[in-house]
C-alpha positions as CSV (number, residue, x, y, z in Angstrom):
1,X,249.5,133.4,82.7
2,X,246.5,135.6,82.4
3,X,246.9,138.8,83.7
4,X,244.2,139.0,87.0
5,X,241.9,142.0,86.2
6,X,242.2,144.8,88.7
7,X,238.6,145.4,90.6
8,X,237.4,148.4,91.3
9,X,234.5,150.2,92.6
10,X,231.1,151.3,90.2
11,X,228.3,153.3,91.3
12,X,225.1,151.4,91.6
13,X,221.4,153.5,91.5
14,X,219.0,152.5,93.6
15,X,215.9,154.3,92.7
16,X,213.3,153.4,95.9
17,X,216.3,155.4,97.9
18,X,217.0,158.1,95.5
19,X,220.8,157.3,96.5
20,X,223.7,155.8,94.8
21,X,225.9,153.2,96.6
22,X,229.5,151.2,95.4
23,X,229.7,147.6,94.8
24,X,233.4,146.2,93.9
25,X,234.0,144.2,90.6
26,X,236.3,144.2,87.7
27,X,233.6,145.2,85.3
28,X,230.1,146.9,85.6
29,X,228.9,144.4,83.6
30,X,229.9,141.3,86.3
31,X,227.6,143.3,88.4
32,X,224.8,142.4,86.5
33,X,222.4,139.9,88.1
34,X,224.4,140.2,91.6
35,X,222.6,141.1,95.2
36,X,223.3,143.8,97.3
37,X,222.2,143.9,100.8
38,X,221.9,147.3,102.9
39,X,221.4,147.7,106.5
40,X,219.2,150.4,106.4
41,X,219.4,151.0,110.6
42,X,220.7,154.5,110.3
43,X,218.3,155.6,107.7
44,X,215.5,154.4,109.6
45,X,215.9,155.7,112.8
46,X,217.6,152.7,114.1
47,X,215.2,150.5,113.4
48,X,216.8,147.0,111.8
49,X,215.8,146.3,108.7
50,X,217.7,144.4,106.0
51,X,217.2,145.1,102.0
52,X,218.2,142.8,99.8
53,X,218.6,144.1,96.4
54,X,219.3,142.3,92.8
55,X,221.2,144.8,90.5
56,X,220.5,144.5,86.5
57,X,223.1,146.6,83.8
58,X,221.6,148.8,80.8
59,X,223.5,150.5,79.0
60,X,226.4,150.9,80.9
61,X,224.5,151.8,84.2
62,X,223.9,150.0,87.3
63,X,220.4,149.9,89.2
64,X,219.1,147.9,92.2
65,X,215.7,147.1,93.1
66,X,214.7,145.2,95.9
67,X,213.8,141.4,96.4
68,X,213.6,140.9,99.9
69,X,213.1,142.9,103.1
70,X,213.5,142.0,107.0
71,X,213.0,143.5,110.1
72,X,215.9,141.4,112.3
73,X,215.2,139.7,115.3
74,X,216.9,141.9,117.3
75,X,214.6,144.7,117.0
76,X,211.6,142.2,117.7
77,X,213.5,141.1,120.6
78,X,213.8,144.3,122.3
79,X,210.1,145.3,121.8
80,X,209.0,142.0,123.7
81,X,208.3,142.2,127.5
82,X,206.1,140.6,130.0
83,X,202.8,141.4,129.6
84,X,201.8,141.4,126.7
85,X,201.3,138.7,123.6
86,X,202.7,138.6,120.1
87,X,200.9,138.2,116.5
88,X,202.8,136.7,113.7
89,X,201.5,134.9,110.1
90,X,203.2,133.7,107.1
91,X,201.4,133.8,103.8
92,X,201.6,134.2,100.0
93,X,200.2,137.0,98.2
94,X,200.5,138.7,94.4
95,X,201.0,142.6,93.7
96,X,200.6,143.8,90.1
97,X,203.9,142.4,89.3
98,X,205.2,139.2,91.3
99,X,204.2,136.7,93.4
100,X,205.1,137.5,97.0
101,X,205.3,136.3,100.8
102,X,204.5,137.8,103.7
103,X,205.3,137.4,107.0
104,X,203.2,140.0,109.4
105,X,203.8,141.0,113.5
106,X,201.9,142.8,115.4
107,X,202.9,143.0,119.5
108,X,199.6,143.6,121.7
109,X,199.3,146.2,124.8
110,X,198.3,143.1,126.8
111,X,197.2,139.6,127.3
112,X,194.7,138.9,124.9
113,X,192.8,135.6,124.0
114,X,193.5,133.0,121.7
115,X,190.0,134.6,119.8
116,X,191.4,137.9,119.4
117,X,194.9,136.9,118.2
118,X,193.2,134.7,115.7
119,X,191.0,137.9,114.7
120,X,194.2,140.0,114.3
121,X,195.9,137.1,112.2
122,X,193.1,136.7,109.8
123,X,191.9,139.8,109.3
124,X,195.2,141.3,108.8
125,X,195.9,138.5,106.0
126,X,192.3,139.6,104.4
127,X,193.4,143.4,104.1
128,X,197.0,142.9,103.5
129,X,196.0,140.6,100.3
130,X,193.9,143.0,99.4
131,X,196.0,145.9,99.2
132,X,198.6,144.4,97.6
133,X,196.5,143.5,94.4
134,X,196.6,147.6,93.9
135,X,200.4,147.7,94.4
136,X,203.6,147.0,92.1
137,X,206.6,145.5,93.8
138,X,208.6,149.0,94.0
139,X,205.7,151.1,95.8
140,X,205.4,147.8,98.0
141,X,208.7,148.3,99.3
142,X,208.7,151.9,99.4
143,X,205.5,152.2,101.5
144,X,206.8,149.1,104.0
145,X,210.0,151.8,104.3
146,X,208.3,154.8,104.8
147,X,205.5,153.1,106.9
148,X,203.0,153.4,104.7
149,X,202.0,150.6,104.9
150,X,201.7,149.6,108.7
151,X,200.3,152.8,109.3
152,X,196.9,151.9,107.9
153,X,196.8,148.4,108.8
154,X,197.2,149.6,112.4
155,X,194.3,151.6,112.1
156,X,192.1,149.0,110.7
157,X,193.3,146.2,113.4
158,X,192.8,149.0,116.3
159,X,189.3,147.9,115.6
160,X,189.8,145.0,116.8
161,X,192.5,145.5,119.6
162,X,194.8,148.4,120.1
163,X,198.2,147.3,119.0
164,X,202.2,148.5,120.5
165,X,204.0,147.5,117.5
166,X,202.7,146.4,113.4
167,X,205.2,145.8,111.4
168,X,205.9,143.4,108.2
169,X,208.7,141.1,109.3
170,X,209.3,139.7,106.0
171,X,208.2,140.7,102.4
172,X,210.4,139.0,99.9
173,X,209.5,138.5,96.1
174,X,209.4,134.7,94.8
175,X,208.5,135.1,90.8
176,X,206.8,137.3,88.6
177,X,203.4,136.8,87.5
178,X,203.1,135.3,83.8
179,X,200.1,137.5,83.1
180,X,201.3,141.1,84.3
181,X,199.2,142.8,81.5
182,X,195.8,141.1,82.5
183,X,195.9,142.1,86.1
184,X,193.4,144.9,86.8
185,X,193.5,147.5,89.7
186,X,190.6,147.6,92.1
187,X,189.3,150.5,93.4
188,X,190.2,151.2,97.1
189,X,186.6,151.4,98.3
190,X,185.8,148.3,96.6
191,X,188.6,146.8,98.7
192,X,187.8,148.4,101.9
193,X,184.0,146.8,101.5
194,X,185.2,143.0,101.1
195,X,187.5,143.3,103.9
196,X,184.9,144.5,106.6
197,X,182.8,142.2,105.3
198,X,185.6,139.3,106.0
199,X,186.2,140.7,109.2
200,X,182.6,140.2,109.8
201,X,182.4,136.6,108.9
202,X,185.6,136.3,111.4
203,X,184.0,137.7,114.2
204,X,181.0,135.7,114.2
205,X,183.4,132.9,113.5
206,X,184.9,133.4,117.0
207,X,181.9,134.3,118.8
208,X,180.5,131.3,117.7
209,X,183.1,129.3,119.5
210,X,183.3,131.5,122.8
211,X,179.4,131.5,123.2
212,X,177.6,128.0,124.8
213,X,175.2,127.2,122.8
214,X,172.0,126.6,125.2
215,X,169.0,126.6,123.0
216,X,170.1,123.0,120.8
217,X,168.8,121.4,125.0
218,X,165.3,123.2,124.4
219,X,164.4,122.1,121.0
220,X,163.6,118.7,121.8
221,X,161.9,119.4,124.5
222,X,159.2,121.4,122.2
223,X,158.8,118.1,119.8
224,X,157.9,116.0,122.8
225,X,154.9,118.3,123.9
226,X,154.1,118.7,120.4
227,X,153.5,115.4,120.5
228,X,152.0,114.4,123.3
229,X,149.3,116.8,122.4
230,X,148.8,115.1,118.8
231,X,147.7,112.2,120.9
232,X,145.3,113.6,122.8
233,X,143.6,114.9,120.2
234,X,143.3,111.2,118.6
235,X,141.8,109.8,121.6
């Protein structure tokens, strides 16, 4: 019979916390393309948020970087209340390194429209995009943490409407890009110029719909006189 090798317990790095952490196996190299997944609730101030990391072995050391992180559903739940309206989206993006999804929600101060909820969705998707081309998948995950992220998007969406809560629900890396070398960085103002000028599109979009368009009635009306007067002139 084989004899069952004993596990025990190797330190794992993970760099994006500047902390070390224990997973159990019964050789540091078994660790190697294994998930670890970290409540981070009493790092963040009791906010939920799940981070799932995968964990790759050089050289006889250990390090995790995230894949995946989540904002659970019973921090949402305790933010909703009467009174107010929810924004949420679900799209696909690229950083610098990986193709990515992301799944936005923003909570309201009150009832708003379907117009301005559609505002918020799209014009967050625009900047979010955006901002991500600059980004590689570490400094993604490290300004979602430390709010980095949010912070700004807030700002640009107060525009709009003044939000209670932005937050990313989801960000969770699907593959890497084939072509990591031949991805450029834009420059922020360049950025910040293409998504006002969305934004702009957007709103006139909306306004569009809202507005009753009264002027299409008084065109014809102006051909008919037009040509009434043609005839007068024949005769």
């Amino acid at each position: 019979m084989a004899r069952e090798v004993k596990k025990k317990f190797f330190e794992v790095e993970v760099p994006i916390m500047n902390e070390k952490f224990e997973a159990l196996a019964g050789s540091i190299e078994q660790l190697n393309n294994k998930t670890l997944k970290l409540d981070l609730a009493r790092h963040l101030k009791g906010k939920s948020v799940d981070l799932v990391l995968g964990i790759s072995v050089k050289d006889g050391k250990a390090e995790a970087h995230p894949k995946r992180i989540t904002l659970l559903p019973s921090f949402i739940k305790h933010m909703l209340h009467t009174g107010i309206d929810y924004v949420e989206d679900s799209f696909s993006a690229e950083t610098q390194e990986s193709k990515v999804s992301v799944k936005p929600f923003f909570i309201t101060r009150k009832k708003v429209s379907r117009a301005v909820r559609k505002t918020l969705r799209n014009s967050a998707r625009n900047w979010i995009v955006d901002y991500l081309k600059t980004k590689n998948d570490d400094e993604v995950f490290q300004e979602i943490l430390n709010n980095q992220l949010q912070k700004p998007l807030s700002l640009k969406l107060k525009k709009i409407y003044p939000l209670a809560i932005c937050e990313i629900r989801v960000f969770e890396l699907n593959a890497p890009l084939a072509n990591k070398k031949e991805k450029v960085e834009k420059p922020i103002g360049e950025i910040e110029i293409k998504s006002e000028s969305k934004d702009n599109e957007i709103k006139q979009e909306i306004t569009e719909e809202i507005k009753i368009e009264e002027p299409a009635e008084e065109k014809p009306k102006a051909k008919k006189s037009s040509k009434k007067k043609e005839v007068k002139s024949e005769a």
